[in-house]
OpenMM code with the backbone's topology and positions (N, CA, C; nanometers):
from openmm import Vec3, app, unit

residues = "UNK UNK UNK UNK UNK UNK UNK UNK UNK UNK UNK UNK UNK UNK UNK UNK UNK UNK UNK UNK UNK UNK UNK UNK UNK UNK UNK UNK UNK UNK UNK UNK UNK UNK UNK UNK UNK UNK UNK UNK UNK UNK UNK UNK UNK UNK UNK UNK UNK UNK UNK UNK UNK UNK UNK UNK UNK UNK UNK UNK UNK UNK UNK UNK UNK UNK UNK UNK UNK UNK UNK UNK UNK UNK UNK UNK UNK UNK UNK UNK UNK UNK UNK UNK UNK UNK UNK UNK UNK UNK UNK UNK UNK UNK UNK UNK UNK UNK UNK UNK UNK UNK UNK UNK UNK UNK UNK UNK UNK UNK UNK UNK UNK UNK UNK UNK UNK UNK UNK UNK UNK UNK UNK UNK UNK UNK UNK UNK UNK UNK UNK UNK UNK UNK UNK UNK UNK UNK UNK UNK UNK UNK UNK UNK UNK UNK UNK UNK UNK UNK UNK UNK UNK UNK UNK UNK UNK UNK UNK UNK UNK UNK UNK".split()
positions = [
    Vec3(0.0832, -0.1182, 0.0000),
    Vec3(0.0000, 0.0000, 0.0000),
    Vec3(0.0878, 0.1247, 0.0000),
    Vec3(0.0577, 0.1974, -0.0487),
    Vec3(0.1223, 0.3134, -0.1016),
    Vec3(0.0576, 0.4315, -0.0552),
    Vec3(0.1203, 0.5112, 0.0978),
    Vec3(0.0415, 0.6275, 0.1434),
    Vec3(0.0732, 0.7293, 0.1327),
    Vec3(0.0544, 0.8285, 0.1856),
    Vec3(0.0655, 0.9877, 0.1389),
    Vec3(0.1408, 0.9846, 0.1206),
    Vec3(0.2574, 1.0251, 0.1963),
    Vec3(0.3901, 1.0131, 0.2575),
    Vec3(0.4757, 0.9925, 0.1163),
    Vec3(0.4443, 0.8791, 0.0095),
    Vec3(0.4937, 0.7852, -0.0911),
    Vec3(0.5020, 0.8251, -0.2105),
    Vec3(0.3681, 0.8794, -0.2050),
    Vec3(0.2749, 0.9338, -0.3326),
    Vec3(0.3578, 1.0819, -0.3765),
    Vec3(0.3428, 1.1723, -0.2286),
    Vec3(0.4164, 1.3206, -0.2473),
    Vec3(0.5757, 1.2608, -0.3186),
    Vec3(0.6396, 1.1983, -0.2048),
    Vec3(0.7568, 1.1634, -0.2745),
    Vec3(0.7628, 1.1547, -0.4115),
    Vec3(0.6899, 1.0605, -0.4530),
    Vec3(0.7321, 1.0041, -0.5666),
    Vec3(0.6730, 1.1660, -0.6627),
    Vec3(0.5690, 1.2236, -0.6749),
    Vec3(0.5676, 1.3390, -0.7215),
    Vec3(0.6601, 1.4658, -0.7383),
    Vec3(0.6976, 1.4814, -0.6259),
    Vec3(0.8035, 1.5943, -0.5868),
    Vec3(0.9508, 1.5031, -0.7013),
    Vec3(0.9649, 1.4361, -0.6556),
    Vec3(1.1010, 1.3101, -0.7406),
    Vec3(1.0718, 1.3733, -0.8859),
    Vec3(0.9528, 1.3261, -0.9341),
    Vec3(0.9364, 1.3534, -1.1054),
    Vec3(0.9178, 1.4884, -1.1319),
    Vec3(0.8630, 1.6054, -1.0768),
    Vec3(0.8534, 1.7161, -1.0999),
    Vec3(1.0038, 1.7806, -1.0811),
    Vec3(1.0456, 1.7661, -0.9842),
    Vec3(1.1659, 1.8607, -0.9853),
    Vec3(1.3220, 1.7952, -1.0551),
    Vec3(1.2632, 1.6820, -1.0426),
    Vec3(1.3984, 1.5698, -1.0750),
    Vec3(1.5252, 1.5387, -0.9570),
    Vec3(1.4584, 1.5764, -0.8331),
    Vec3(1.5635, 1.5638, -0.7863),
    Vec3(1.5405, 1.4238, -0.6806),
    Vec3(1.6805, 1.4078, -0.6083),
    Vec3(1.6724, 1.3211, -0.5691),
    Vec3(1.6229, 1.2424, -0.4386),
    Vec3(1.5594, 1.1198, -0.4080),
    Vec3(1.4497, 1.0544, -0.3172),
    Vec3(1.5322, 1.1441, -0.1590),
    Vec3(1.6215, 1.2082, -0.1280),
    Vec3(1.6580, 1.2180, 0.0079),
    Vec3(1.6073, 1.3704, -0.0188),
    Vec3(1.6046, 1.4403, -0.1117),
    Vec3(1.5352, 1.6235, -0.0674),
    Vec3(1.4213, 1.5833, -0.1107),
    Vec3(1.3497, 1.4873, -0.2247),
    Vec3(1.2498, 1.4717, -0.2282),
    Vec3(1.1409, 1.4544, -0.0629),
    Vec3(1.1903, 1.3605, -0.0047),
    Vec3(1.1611, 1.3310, 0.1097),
    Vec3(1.1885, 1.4425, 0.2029),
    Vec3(1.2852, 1.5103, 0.2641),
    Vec3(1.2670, 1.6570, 0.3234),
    Vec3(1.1859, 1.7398, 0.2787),
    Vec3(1.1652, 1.7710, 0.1391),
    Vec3(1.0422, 1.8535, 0.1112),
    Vec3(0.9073, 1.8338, 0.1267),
    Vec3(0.8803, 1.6670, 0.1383),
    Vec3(0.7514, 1.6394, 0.1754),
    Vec3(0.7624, 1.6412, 0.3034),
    Vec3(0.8231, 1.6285, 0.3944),
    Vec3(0.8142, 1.6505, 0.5590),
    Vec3(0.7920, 1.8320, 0.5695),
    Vec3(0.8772, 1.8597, 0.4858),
    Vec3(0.8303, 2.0092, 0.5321),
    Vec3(0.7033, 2.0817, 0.4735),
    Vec3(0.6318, 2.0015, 0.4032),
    Vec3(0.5138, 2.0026, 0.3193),
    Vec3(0.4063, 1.9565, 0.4180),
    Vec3(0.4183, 1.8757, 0.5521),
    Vec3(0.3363, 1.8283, 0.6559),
    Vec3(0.2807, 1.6740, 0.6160),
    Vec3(0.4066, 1.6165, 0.5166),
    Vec3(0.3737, 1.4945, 0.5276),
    Vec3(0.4762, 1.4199, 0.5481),
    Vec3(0.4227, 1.2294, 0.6242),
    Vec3(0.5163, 1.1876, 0.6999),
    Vec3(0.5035, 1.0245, 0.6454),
    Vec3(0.6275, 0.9557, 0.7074),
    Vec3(0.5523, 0.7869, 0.6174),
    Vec3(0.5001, 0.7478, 0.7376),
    Vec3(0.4655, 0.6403, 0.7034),
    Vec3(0.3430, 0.5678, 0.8043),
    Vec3(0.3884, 0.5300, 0.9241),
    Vec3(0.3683, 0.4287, 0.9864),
    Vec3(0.5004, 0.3668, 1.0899),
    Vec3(0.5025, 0.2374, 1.0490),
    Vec3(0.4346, 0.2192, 0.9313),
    Vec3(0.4499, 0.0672, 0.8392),
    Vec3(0.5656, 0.0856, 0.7703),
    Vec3(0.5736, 0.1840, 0.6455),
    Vec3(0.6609, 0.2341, 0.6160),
    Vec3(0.7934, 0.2676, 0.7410),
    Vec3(0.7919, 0.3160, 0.8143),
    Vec3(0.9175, 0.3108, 0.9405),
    Vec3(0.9658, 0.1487, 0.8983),
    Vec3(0.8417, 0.0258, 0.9683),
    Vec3(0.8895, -0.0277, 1.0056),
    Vec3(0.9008, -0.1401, 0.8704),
    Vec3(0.9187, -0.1250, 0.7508),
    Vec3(0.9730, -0.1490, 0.6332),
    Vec3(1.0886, -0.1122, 0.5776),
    Vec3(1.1837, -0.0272, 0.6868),
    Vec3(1.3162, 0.0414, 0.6620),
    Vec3(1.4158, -0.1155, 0.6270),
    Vec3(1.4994, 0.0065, 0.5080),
    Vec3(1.6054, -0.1158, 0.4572),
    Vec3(1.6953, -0.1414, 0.5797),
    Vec3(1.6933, -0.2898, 0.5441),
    Vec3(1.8383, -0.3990, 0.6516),
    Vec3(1.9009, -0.3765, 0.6006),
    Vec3(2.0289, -0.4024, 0.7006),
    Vec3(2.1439, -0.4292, 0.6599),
    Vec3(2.2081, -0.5336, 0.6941),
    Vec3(2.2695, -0.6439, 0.6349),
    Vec3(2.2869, -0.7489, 0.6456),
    Vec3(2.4096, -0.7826, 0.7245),
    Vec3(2.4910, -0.6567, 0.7612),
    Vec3(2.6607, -0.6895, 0.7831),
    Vec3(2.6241, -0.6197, 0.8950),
    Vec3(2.5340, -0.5887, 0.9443),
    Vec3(2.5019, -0.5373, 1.1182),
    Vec3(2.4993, -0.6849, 1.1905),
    Vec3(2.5963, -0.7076, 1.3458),
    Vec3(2.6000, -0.8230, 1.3920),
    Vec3(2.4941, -0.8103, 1.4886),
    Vec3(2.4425, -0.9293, 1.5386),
    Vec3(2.3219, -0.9309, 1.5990),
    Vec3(2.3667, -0.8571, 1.7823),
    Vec3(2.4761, -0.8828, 1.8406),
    Vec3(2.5419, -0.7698, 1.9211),
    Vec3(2.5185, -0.6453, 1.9312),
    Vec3(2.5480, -0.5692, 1.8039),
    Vec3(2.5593, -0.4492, 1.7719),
    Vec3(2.4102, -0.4237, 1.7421),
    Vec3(2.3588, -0.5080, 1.6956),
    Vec3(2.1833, -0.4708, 1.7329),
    Vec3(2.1218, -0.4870, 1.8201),
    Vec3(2.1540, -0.5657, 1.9095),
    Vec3(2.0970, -0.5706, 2.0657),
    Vec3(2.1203, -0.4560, 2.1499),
    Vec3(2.2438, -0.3626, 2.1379),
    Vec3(2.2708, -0.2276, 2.1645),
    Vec3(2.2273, -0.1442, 2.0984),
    Vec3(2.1911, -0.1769, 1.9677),
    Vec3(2.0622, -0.0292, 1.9687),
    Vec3(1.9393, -0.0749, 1.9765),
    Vec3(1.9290, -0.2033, 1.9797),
    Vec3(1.7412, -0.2323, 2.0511),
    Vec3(1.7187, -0.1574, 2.1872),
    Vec3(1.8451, -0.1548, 2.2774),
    Vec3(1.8617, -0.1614, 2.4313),
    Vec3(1.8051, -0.0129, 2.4386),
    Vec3(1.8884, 0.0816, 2.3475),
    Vec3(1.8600, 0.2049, 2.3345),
    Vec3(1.7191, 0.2545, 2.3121),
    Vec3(1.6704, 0.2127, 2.1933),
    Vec3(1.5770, 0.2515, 2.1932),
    Vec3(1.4480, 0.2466, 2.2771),
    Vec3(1.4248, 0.0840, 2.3462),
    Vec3(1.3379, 0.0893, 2.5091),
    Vec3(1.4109, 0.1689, 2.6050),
    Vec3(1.5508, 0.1974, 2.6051),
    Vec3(1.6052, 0.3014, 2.7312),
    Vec3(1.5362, 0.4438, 2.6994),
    Vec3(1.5140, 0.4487, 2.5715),
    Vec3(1.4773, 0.5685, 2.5768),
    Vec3(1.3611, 0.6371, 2.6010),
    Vec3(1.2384, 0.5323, 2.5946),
    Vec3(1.0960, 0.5003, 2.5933),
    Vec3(1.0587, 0.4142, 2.7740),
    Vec3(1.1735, 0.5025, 2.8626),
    Vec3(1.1617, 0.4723, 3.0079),
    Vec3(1.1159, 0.3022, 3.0352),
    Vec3(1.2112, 0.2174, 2.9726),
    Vec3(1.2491, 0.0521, 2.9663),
    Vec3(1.3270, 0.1097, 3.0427),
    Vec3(1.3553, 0.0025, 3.1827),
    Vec3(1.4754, -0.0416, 3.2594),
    Vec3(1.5452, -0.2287, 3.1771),
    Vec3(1.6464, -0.1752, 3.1104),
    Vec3(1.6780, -0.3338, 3.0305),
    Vec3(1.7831, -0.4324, 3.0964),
    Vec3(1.7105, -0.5193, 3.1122),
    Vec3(1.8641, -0.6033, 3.1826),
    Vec3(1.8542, -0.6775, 3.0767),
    Vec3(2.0121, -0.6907, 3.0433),
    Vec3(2.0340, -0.7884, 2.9551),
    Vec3(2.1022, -0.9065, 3.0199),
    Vec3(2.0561, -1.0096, 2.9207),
    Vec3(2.0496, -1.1878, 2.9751),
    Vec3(2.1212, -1.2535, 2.8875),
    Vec3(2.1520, -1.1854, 2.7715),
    Vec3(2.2228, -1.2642, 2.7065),
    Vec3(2.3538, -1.2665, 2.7045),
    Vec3(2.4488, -1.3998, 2.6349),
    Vec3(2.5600, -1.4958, 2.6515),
    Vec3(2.6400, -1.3860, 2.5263),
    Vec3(2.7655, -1.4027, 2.6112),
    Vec3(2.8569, -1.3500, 2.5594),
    Vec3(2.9096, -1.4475, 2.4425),
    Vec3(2.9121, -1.5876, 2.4386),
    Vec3(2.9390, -1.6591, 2.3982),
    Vec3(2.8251, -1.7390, 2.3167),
    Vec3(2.8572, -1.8226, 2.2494),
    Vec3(2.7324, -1.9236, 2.1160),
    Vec3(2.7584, -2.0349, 2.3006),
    Vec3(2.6155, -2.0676, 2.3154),
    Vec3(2.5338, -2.1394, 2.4281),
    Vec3(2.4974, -2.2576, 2.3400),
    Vec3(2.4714, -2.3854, 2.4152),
    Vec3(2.3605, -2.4895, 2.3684),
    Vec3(2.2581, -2.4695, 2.4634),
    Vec3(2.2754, -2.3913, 2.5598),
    Vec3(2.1276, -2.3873, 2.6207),
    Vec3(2.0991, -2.2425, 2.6472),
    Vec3(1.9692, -2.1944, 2.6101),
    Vec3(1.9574, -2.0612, 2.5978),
    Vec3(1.7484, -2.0681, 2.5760),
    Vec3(1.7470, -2.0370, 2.7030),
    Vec3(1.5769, -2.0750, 2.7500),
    Vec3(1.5225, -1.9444, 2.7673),
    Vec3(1.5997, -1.8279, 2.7755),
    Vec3(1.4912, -1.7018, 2.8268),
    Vec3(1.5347, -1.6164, 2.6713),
    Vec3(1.4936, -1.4706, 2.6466),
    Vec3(1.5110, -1.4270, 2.5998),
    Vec3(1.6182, -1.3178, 2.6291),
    Vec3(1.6814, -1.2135, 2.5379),
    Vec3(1.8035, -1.1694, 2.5560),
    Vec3(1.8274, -1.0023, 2.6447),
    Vec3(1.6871, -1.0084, 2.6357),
    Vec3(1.6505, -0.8616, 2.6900),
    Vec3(1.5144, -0.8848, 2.8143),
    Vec3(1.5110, -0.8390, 2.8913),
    Vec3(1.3963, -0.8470, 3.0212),
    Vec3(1.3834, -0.6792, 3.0339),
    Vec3(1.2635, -0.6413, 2.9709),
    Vec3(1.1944, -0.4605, 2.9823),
    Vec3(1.1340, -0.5127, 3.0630),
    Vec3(1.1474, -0.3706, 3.1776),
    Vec3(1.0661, -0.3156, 3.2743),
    Vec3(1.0122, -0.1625, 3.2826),
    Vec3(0.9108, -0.1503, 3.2411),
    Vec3(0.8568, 0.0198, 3.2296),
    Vec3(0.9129, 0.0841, 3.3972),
    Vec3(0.9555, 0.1790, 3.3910),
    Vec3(1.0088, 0.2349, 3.5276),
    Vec3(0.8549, 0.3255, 3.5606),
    Vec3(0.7254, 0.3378, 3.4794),
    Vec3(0.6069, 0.3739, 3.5147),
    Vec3(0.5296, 0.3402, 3.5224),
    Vec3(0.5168, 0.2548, 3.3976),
    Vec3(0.3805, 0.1813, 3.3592),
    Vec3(0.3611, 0.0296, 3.3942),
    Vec3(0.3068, -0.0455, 3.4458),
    Vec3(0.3062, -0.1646, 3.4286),
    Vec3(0.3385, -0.2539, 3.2945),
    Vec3(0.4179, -0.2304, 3.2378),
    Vec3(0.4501, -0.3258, 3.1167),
    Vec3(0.6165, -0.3778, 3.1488),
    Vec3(0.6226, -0.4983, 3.0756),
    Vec3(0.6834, -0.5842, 3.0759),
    Vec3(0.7064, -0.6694, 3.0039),
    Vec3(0.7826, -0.7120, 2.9595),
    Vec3(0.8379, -0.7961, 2.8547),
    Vec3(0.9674, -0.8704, 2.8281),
    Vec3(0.9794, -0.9963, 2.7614),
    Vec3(1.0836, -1.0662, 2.7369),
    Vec3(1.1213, -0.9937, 2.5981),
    Vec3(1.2526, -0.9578, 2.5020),
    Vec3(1.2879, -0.9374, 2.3568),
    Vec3(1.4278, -1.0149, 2.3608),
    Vec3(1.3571, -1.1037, 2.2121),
    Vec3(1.4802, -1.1904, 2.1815),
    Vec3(1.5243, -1.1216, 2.0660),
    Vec3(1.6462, -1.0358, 2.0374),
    Vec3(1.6893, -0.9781, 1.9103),
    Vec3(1.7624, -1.0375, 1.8313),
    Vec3(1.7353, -1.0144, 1.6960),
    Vec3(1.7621, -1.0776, 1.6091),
    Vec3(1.8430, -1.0123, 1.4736),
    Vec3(1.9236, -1.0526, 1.3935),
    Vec3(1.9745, -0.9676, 1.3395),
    Vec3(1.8993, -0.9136, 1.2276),
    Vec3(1.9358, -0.7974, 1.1987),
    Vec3(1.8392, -0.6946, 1.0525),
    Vec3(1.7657, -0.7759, 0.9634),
    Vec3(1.8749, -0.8894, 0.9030),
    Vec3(1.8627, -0.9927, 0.8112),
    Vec3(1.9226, -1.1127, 0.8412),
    Vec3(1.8585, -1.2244, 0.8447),
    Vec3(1.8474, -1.3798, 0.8312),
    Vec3(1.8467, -1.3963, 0.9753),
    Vec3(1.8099, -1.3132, 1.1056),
    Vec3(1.7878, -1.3695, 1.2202),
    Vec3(1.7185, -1.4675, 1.2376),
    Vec3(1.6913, -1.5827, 1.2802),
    Vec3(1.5995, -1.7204, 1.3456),
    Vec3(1.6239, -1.7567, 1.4575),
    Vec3(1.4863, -1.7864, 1.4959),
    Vec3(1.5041, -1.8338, 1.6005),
    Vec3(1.5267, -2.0117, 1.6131),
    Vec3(1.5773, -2.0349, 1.6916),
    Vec3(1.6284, -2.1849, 1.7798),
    Vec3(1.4819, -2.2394, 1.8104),
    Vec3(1.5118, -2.3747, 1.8300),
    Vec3(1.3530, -2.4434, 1.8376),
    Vec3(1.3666, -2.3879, 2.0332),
    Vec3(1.4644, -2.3583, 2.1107),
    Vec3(1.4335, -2.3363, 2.2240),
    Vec3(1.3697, -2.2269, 2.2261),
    Vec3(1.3762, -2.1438, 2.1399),
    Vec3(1.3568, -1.9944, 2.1203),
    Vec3(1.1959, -1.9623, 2.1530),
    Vec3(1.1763, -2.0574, 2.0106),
    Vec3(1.0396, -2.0561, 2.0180),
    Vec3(0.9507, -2.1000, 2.1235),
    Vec3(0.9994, -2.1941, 2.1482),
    Vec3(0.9240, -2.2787, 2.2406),
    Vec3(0.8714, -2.1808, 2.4192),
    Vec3(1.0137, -2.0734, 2.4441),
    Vec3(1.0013, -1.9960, 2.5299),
    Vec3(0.9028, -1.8428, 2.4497),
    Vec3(0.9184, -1.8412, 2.3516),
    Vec3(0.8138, -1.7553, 2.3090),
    Vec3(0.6590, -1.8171, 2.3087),
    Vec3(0.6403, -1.9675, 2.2800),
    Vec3(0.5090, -1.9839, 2.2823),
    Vec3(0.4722, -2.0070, 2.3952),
    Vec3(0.5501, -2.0169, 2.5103),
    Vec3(0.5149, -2.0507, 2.6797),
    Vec3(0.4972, -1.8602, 2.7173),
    Vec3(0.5864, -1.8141, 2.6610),
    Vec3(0.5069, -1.6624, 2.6840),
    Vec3(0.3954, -1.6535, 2.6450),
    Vec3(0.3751, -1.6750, 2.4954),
    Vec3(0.2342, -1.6090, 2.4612),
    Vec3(0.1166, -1.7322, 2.5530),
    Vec3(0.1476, -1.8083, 2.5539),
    Vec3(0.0279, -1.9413, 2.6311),
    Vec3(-0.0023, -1.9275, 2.7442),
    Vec3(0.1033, -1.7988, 2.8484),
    Vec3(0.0716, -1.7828, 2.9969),
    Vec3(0.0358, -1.6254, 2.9536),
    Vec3(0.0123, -1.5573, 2.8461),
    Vec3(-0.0141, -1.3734, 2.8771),
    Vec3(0.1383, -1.2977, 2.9258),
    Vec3(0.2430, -1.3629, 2.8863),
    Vec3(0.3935, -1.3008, 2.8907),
    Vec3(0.4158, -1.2186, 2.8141),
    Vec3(0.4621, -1.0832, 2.7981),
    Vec3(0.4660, -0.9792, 2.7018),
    Vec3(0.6252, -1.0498, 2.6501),
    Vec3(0.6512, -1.0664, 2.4954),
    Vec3(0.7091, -1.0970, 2.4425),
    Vec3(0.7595, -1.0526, 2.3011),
    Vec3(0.8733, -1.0235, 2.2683),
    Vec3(0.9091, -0.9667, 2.1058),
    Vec3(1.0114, -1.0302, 2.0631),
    Vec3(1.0674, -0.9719, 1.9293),
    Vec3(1.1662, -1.0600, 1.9073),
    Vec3(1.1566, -0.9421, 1.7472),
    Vec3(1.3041, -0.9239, 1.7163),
    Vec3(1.3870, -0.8179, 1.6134),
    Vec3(1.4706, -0.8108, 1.6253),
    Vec3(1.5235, -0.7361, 1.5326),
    Vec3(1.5804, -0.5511, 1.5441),
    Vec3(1.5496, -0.4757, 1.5725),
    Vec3(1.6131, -0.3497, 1.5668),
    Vec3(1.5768, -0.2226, 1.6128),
    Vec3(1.4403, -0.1849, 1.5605),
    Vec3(1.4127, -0.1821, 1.4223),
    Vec3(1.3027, -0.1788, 1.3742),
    Vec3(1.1899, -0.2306, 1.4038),
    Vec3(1.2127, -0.4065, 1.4708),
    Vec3(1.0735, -0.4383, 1.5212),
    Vec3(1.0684, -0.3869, 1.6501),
    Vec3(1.1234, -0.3365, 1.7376),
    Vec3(1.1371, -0.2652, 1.8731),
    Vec3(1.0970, -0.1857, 1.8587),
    Vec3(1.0936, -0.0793, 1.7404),
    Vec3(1.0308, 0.0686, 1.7411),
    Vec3(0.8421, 0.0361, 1.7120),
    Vec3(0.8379, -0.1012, 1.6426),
    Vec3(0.6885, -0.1399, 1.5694),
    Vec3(0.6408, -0.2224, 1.7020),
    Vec3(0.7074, -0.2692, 1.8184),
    Vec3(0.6687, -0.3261, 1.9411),
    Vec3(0.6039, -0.2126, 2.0148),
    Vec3(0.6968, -0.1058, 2.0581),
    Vec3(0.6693, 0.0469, 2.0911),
    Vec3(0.5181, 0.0749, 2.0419),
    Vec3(0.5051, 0.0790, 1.9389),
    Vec3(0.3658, 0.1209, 1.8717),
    Vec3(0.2644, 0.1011, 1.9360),
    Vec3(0.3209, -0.0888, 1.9068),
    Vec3(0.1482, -0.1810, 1.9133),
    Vec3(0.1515, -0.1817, 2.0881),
    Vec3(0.2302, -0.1118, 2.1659),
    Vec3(0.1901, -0.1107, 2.3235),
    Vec3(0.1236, 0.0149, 2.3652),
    Vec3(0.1194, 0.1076, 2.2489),
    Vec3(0.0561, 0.2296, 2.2787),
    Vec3(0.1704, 0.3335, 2.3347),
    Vec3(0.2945, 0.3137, 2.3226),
    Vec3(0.3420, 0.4195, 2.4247),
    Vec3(0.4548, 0.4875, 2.2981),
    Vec3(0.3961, 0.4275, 2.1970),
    Vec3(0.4975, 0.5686, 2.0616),
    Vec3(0.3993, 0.5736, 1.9340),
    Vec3(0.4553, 0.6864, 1.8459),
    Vec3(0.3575, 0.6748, 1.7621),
    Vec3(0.4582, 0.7439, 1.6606),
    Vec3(0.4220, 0.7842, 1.5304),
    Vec3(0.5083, 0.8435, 1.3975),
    Vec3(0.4534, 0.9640, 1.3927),
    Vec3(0.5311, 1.0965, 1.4125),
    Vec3(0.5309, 1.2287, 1.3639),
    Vec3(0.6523, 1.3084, 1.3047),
    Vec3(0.5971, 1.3345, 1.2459),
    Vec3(0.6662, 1.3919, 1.1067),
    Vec3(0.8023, 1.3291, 1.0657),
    Vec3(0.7889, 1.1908, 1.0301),
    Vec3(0.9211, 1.0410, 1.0196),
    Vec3(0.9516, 1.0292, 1.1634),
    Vec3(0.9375, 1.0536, 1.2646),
    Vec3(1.0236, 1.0418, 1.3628),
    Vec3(0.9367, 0.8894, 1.4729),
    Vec3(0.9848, 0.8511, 1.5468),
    Vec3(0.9359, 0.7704, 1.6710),
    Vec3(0.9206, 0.8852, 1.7886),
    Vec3(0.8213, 0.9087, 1.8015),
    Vec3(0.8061, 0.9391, 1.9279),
    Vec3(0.7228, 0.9345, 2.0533),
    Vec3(0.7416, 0.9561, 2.1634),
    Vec3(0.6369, 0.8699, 2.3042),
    Vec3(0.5075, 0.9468, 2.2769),
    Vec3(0.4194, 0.8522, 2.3172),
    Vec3(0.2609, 0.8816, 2.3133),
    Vec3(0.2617, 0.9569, 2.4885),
    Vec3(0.2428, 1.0699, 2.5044),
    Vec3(0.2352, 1.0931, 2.6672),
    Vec3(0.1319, 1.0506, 2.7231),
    Vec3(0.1753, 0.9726, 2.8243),
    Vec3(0.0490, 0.8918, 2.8587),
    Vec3(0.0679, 0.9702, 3.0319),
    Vec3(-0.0506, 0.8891, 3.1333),
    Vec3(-0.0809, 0.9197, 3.2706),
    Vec3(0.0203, 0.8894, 3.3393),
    Vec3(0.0394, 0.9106, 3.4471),
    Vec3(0.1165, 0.8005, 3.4995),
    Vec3(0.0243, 0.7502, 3.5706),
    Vec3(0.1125, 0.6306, 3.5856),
    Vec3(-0.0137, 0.5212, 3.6737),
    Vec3(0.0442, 0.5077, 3.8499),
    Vec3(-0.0927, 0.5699, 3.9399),
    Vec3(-0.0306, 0.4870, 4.0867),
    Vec3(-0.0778, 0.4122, 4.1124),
    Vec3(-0.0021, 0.4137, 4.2153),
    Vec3(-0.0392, 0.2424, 4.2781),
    Vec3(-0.1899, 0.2939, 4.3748),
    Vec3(-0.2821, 0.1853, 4.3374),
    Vec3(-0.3804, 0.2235, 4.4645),
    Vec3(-0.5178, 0.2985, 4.3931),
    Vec3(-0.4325, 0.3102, 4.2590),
    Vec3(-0.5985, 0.3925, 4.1741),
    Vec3(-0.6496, 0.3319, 4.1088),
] * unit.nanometer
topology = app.Topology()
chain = topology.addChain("A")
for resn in residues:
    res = topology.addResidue(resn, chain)
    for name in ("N", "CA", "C"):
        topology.addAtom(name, app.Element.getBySymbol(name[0]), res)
């Protein structure tokens, strides 16, 4: 599907002739933005190590007030039962296991899964990416949303205890 955001581009591109990166600044400064489908359709990169993406997954819930402990092995494991990241909202009641994965050809291990389907079978908040599916996790929990290309927090209440 092809939304505003796409359409201007590709217009602005053929009218002026110039190229998809001012094309795209001129439609942001025009008040249009891509979707957060589009976000989360951004090109991989294949030579990013799955390490070096677990540090900017980490980032991006640090930044969206995640407390992250990380669980994962410094080393290739034969046994590896939880996932690699444990979020804790420092406000909200949310929570979650994220097993990250690299940009391109990440899979998961049959243990992998198996601790992802014992999450989803008990109501365990659970993900599993890159950075990209971390920003599209963000979304679908309600606490970010897409303005003008960017990720940013939905301001929500805070929640106390006792209400």
């Amino acid at each position: 599907m092809i939304d505003d955001f796409e359409m201007m581009v590709s217009s602005i591109m053929e009218v002026t002739k110039c190229d998809r990166t001012k094309a795209e600044a001129t439609a942001r400064l025009n008040g249009y933005a891509p979707s957060a489908a589009a976000i989360a359709e951004a090109v991989r990169d294949d030579k990013v190590l799955e390490k070096d993406e677990q540090f900017e997954v980490t980032k991006v819930f640090a930044s969206f007030n995640f407390k992250v402990r990380n669980l994962s092995q410094a080393r290739a494991s034969k046994q590896h039962t939880l996932g690699d990241l444990y979020c804790m909202h420092r406000e909200l009641p949310i929570v979650f296991w994220w097993e990250t994965k690299r940009q391109v050809g990440g899979r998961l291990s049959a243990a992998q899964i198996e601790f992802r389907d014992d999450c989803t079978r008990c109501n365990v908040g659970y993900g599993t990416g890159d950075r990209y599916a971390a920003r599209t996790h963000l979304i679908k929990l309600g606490l970010a949303h897409v303005v003008n290309g960017v990720l940013e927090p939905i301001r929500t209440a805070r929640v106390n205890a006792g209400e």
